[in-house]
C-alpha positions in Angstrom: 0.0 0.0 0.0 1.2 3.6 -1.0 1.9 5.4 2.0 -1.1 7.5 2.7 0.4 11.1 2.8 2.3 10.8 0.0 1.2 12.6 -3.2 1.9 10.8 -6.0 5.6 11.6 -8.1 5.7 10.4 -12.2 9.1 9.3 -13.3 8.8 8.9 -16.7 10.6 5.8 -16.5 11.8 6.1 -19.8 15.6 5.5 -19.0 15.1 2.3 -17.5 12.7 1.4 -19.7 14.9 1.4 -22.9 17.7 -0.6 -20.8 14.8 -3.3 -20.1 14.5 -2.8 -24.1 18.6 -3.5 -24.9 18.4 -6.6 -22.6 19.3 -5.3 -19.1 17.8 -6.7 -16.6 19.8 -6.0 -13.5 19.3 -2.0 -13.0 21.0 -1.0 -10.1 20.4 2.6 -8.9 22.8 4.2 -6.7 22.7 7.3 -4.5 24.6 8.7 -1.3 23.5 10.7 1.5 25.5 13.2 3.9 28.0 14.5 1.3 27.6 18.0 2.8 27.5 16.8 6.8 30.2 18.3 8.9 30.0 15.5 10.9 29.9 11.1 10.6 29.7 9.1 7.6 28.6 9.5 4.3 26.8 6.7 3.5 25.6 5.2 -0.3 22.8 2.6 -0.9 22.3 0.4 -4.2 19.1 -0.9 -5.5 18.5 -3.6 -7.7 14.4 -3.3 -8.3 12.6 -6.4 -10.3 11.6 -5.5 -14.2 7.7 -5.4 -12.8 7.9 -2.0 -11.5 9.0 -0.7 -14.7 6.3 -2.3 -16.7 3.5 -0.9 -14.0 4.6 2.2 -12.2 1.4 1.8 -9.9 3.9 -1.1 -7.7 5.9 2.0 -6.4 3.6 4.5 -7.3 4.6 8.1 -4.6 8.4 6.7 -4.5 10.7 9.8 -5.5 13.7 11.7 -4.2 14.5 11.3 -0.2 14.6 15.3 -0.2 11.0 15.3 -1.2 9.7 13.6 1.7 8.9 13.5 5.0 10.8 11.4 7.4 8.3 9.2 8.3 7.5 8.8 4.7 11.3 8.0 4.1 11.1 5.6 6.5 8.1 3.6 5.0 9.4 4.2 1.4 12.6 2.6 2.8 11.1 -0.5 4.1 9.2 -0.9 1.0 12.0 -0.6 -1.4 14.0 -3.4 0.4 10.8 -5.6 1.0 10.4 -5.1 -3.0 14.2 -5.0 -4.5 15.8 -7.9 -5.8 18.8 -6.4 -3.4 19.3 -3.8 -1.7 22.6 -2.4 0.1 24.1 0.4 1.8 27.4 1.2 2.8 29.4 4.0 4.8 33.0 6.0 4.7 34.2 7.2 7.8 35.0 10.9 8.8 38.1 9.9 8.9 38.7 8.3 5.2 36.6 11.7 4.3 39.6 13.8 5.6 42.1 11.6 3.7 40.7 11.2 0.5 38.2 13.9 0.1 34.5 14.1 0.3 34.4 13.4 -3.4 36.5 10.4 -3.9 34.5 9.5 0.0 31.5 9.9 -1.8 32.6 7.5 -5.4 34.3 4.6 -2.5 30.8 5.0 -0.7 28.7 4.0 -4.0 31.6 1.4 -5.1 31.0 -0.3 -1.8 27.5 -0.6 -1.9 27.3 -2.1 -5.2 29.7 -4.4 -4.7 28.0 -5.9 -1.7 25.0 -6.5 -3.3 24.4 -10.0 -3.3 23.6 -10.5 -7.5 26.1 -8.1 -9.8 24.0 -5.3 -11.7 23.9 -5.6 -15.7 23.7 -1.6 -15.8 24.0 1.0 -12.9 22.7 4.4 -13.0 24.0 6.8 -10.6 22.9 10.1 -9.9 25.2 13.1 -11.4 29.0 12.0 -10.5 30.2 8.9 -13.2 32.0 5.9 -10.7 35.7 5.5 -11.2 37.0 4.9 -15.2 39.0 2.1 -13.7 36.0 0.4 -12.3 34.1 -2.6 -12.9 30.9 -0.8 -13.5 32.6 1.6 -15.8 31.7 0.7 -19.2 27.8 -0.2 -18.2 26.9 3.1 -16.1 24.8 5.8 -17.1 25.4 9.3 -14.8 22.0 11.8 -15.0 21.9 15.1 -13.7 19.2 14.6 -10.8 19.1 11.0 -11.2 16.8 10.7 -7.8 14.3 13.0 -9.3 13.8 10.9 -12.6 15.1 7.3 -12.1 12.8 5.3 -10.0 16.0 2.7 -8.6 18.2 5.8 -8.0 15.3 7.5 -5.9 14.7 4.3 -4.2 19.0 3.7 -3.2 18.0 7.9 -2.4 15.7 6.9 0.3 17.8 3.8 1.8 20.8 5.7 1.9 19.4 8.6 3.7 17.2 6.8 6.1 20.1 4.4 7.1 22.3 7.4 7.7 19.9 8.8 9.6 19.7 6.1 12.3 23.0 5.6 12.8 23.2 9.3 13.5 20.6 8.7 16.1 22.2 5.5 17.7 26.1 7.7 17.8 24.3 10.2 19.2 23.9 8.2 22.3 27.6 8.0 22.4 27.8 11.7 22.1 24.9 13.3 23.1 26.7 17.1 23.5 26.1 17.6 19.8 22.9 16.8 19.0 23.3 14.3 16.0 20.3 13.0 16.5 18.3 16.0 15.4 20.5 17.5 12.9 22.4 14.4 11.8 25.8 15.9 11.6 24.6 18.8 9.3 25.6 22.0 9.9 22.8 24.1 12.1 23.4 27.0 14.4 22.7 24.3 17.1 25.5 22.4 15.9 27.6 24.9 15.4 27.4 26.1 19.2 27.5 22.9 20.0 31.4 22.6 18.2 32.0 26.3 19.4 31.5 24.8 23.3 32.6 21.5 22.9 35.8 21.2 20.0 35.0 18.4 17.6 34.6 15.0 18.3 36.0 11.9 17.0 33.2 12.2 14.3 33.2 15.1 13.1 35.2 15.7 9.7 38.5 17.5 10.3 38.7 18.5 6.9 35.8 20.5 6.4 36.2 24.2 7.6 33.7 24.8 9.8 34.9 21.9 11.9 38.9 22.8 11.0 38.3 26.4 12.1 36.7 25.6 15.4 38.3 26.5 18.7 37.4 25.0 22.0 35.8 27.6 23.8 34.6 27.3 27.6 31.0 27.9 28.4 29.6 30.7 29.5 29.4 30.8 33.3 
């Protein structure tokens, strides 16, 4: 059943209809989520949905990009997705990796993972904007799209596994460090977070490499 509060979003489908058309049968779409976070992982899901939902939209009929819905419809969409997908994966890059290598390449090693944990290999992956690596496996048999989550039904359902998964962990390490408010922000950068760095100093999960984080100065609280 189609979540009730969700209004329903047309992907044209066209893209992954003329794949199905060439042969392909194994679409895997790909997206990350918490690229631009000051703090903890960026995470990337991949999504192998079944031919079906191609040849009768109505099966994920409201599914579109995670940045067009609620959280609570995120979370339901997510469910869905994995209770529908052939296979369905996500996979993270620490803060740390981040600082070495750069949010970017972070971001492509995020996406690489992902896909390669999926437990049947994609015959085509579409990812959303950003190509994957020349060098590989998925190189010669990707497609990258401008807004990919907005158009592509598999990339908006990796969209909404990515993001949703990223956001629980964010909630379960904010137990760990409950000074900085993960839970509600999920590493993003808010005011609230931003005092919260400002009284605090960084912790071990916050990116070193991105400035607001690299210009921070422990400060001791107002009495």
């Amino acid at each position: 059943m189609v979540p009730a509060s969700s209004q329903p979003r047309i992907h044209d489908l066209s893209h992954e209809r003329a794949l199905l058309q060439r042969g392909v049968r194994r679409i895997a779409g790909v997206d990350e989520a918490g690229r631009g976070a000051w703090a903890g992982p960026v995470t990337a899901a991949a999504v192998i949905l079944p031919p079906t939902v191609y040849e009768d939209r109505r099966l994920l009929w409201g599914l579109t990009d995670s940045k067009q819905l609620s959280a609570a419809e995120r979370r339901r969409w997510s469910a869905r997705v994995r209770a529908t997908a052939i296979a369905a994966r996500v996979a993270y890059v620490s803060p740390r990796l981040i600082d070495r290598v750069g949010i970017a390449e972070a971001s492509r090693l995020a996406m690489l993972r992902a896909l390669d944990a999926l437990p049947v290999a994609p015959d085509h992956v579409i990812v959303d904007a950003f190509p994957l690596p020349a060098d590989c496996r998925y190189a010669n048999a990707q497609d990258a799209i401008v807004r990919a989550d907005a158009t592509c039904l598999a990339v908006a359902a990796a969209s909404v596994c990515a993001k949703v998964a990223r956001d629980e962990l964010m909630r379960r390490l904010c137990l760990q460090h409950p000074a900085y408010g993960f839970g509600r922000h999920k590493g993003y950068g808010t005011a609230a977070h931003r005092e919260a760095l400002a009284a605090e100093g960084p912790s071990p999960l916050h990116r070193a490499s991105f400035r607001p984080v690299a210009e921070c100065r422990r400060v001791a609280p107002a009495a």
